[in-house]
N, C-alpha and C positions, 0 to 999 in steps of 0.2 A: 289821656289824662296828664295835665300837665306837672302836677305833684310827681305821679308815677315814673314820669321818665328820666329825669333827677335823680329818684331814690333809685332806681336801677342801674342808671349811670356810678356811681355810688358804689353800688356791690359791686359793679366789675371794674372799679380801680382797684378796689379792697381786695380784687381774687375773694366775694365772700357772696356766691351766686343762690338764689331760690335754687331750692332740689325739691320737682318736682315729679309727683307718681300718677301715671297714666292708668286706669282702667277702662281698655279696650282701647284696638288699635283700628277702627273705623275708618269709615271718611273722615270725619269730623277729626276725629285723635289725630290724624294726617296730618289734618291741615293747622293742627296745633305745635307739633312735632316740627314742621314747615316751621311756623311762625318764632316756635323759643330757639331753635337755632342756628336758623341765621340772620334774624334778625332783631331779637331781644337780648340785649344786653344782661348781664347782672341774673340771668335764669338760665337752668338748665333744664332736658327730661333723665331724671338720675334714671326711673326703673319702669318697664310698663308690662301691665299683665292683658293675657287676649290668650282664649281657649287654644287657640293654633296659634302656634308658636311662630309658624310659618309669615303670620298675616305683620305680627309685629313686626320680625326681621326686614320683608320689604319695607316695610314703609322708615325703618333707620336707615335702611341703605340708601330709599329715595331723598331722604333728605341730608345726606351726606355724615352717619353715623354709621361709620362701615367696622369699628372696632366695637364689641359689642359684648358682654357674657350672657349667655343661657342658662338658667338654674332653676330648679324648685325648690332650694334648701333657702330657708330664712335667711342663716348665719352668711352664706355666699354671696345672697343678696344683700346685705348688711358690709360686706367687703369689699362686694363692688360699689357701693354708692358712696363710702368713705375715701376710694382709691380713687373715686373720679371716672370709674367705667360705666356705660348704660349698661342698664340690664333688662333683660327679658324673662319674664317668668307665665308658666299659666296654672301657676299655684297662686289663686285668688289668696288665703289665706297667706303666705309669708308676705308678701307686695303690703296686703293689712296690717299686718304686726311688725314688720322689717322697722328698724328705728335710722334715720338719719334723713329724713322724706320733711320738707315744711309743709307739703299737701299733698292730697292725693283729689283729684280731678276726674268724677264719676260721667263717663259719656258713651256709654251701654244702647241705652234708650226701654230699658228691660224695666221691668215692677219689681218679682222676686228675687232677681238675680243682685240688682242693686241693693236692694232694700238688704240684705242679707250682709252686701261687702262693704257696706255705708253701719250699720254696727259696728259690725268687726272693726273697722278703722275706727269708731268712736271711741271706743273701747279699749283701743291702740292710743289713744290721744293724738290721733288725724286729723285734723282739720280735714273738711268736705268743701269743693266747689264742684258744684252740679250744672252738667249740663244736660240735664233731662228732664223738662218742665215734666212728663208723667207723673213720675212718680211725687214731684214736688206736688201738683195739682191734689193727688190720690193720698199719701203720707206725708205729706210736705210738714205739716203742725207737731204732728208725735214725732219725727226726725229733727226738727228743731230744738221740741222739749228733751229728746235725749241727745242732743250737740249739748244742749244747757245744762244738761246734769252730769256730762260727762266733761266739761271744762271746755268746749273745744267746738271753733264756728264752724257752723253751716249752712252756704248760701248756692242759690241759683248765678248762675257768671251772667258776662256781659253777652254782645255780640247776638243773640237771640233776641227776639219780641218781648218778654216779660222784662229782660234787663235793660235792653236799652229804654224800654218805656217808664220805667221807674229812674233812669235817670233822667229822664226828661220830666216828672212827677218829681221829684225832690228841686229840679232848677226850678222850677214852674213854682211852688211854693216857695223856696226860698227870696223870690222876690215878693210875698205877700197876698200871691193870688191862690182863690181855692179850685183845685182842678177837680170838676165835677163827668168826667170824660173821661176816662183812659182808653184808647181805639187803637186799632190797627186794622192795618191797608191788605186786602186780598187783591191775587186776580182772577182767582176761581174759587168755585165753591159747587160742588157736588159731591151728594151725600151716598150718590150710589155707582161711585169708582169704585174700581176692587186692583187689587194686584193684575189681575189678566189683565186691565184696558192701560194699565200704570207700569208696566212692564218697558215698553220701550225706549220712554222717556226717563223710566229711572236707569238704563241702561246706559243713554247717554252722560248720565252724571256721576256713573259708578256706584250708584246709590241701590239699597234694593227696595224692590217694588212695595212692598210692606210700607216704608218709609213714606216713601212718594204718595201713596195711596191716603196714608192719614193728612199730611197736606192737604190733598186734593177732596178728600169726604166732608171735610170738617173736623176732624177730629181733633187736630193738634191744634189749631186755634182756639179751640176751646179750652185744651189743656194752660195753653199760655196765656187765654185771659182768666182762666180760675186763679193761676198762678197771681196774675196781677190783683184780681179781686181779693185775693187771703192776704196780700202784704199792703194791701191798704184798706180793706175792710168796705171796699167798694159792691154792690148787687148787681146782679142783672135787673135789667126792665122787665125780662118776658122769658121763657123758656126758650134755651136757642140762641138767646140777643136777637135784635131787630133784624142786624146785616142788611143792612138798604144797599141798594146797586144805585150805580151812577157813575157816569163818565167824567163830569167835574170836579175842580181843585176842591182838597179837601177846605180847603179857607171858605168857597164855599156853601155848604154843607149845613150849617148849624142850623140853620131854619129847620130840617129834620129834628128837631128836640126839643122838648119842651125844660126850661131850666124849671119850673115848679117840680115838673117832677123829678129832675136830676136831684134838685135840692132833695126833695122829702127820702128820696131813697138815700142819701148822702152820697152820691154821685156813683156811677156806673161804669163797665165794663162792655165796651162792643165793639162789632167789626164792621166794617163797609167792602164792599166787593167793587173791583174796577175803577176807582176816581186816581186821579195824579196829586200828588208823588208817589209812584207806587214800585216796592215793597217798600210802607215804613210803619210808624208810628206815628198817634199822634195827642194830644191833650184838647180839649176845649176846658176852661178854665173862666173865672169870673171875679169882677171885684167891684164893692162898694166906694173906695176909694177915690174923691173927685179927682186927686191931684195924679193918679196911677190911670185914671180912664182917659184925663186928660193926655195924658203921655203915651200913653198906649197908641191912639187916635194919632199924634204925632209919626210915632213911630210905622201908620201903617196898615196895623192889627184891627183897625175897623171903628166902630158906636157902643158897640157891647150888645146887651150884657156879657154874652160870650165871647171870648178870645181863641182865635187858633194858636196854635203852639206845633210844630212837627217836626221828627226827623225823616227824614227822604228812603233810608237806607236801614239794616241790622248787618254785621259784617261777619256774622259767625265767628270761627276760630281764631280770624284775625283781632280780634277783642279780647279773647280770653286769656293773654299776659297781663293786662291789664288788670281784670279781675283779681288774679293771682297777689298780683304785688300790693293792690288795695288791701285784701283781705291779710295776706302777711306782712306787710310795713307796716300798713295804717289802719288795723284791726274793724276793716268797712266792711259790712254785707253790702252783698250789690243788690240781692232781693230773697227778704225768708219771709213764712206766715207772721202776722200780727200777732193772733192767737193762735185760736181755732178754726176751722173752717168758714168761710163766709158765702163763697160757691163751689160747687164741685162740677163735674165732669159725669153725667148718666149715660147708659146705655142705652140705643137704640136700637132696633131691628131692623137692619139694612136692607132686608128683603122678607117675603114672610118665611115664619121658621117653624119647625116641626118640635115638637116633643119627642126631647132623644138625640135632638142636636147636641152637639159639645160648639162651644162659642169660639173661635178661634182668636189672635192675638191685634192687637193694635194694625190697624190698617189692613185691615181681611177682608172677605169675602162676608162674615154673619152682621155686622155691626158699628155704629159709629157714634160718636158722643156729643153732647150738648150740654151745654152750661144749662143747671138749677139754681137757687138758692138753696144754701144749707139746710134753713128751714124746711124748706117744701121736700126734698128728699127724705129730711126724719119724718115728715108726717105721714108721707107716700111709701116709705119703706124702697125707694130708691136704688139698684145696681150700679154702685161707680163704675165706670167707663175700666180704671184702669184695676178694675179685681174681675173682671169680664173671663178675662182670659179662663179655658177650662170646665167655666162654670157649664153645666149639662140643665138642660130646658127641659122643665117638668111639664110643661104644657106648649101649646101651639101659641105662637106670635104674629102679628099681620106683621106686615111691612112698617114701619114707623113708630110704632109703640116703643113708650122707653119699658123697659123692662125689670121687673121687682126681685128682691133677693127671694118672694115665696115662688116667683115663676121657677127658681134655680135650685140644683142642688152642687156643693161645690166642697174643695177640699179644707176642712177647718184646720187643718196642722200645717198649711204652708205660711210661710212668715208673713207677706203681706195682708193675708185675712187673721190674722191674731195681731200686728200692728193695728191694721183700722178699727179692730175691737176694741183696742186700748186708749186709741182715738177719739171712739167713742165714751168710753168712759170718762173720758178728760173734758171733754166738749160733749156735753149733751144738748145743747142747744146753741 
């Protein structure tokens, strides 16, 4: 971003750098940690919390943060990020409340756990930047409206699918065109990976299998296009999305679509498996405009009606300084819901399952998710994907069936099912 590099340049002549607070020391947190410092100007990581204290420590040491304080008292934490020392803590609760932080940066990939430390910090007057479409997908509306009543933004960052796709969705209309398409580029798509087959290959990325496994079932793509459908108020076509395969550039492509109905739906969310460029994003988009269709044609982009638009790439962590300084310099969400829900995320039966099962978590063995419409889920009495977890099978499931809250019995006192009650209440349709 070219504004952002300036304004960070900026803060490190002034010695007056972003202090930034980590929740969870990950891959991801890694490769974040990597990027603020050594090579983001004008930002720091003041303090970062991770259950094992252990896992934090390596990863300041790897990236060259070998002076370091350990604490679980607030007040310590609060001395060290004034005095300029990182700190490590795995008291979720002081890292929330601790004061001298411009953000705090949620990338767990967890429902309750966040959903819990994402208050707390609101609460704190934290600014939230999320890197975990889940929960944005599953709570993402009620966490917005309490950023908004608690003074204090909350957005999805860059560098992932749902962010970079919205900013190629705000270019794409700022030049006058209506993008009727928000997609993204797979190169797999199997609903019945599990961690056993997902094991090796997360091995080699240091990742665990869990993770890998929702990649590869579907499930996170769905996560990140409900994401994109609620902050622009975009449907699915179909339960699922289409997901057409093809070897060809995604330019093209568009003959799969019919614009009538892109139109009548007010334009759509979906993926394609296999075509180049691929991993990206991308936009089909359209304009009435003689003098814009003419230029278009010039420029390349084809006859119309539909125009392609694509990014080739998402860069993960390498993006999220970026985020960071938008949302603290220049008070920009990179992507939060509109409203209320527009599509969610349901659960499926990954395999068939017994009554008396317990569901186990994102990217498991029992389950995997698919984009509905909000609608169709109030009507169907619908199991979001990401309140799955836990819930215990009152009854027998085949293989493929999404799954209802009357199939389940589940825990009503844990925060994330009394958020989405609340949710509900706000959004009933």
């Amino acid at each position: 971003m070219i504004l952002v590099d300036n304004a960070l340049n900026k803060r490190e002549k002034e010695n007056n750098p972003i202090k930034v607070g980590l929740i969870g020391a990950g891959e991801m947190s890694k490769g974040m940690m990597n990027q603020i410092v050594k090579y983001t100007p004008g930002m720091v990581v003041a303090a970062t919390y991770n259950r094992t204290v252990e896992k934090a420590k390596a990863a300041y040491e790897y990236v060259g943060m070998n002076e370091y304080k350990i604490t679980e008292s607030k007040a310590d934490l609060e001395e060290a990020i004034q005095s300029g020392v990182p700190a490590i803590t795995s008291n979720i609760e002081a890292l929330c409340e601790a004061d001298g932080m411009d953000i705090l940066v949620e990338v767990t990939g967890t429902i309750e756990f966040a959903a819990n430390a994402m208050l707390k910090a609101m609460d704190h007057g934290k600014h939230i930047l999320s890197f975990n479409a889940e929960i944005d997908a599953t709570l993402g509306p009620i966490l917005k409206k309490k950023a908004d009543d608690a003074g204090v933004m909350y957005s999805v960052g860059d560098g992932d699918q749902p962010g970079v796709t919205l900013n190629l969705y705000r270019f794409v209309k700022s030049m006058g065109f209506e993008p009727l398409l928000c997609g993204n580029i797979k190169g797999l798509q199997d609903h019945y990976r599990t961690p056993e087959t997902q094991k090796s290959f997360a091995a080699q990325w240091d990742m665990t299998p869990e993770m890998v496994t929702s990649f590869a079932d579907g499930t996170k793509i769905s996560f990140e296009q409900a994401c994109i459908a609620n902050a622009t108020g975009m449907k699915v076509a179909t339960r699922g999305m289409y997901g057409h395969h093809s070897k060809e550039h995604i330019d093209d492509l568009m003959n799969l679509y019919d614009i009538d109905e892109l139109k009548s739906l007010g334009g759509i969310v979906d993926y394609v498996v296999g075509p180049k460029p691929g991993p990206g994003v991308f936009i089909y988009a359209t304009t009435e405009d003689p003098w814009s269709q003419k230029y278009l044609k010039y420029g390349k982009l084809g006859e119309g009606p539909l125009y392609s638009f694509y990014i080739p790439y998402h860069l993960l962590f390498f993006e999220i300084a970026n985020s960071i300084s938008r949302m603290v310099d220049f008070q920009d969400i990179i992507l939060a819901p509109k409203a209320g829900p527009v599509v969610e995320v349901v659960a499926t039966a990954k395999f068939d399952m017994k009554a008396g099962e317990e569901i186990d978590g994102l990217g498991g063995f029992k389950s995997y998710g698919v984009c509905e419409n909000y609608e169709t889920t109030l009507k169907q009495n619908l199991l979001p994907m990401g309140l799955a977890e836990g819930c215990k099978l009152k009854r027998d499931i085949p293989q493929d069936q999404v799954i209802t809250w009357d199939d389940v019995e589940f825990d009503k006192s844990l925060t994330k099912h009394q958020l989405y009650q609340e949710q509900l209440s706000l959004f009933p349709s």
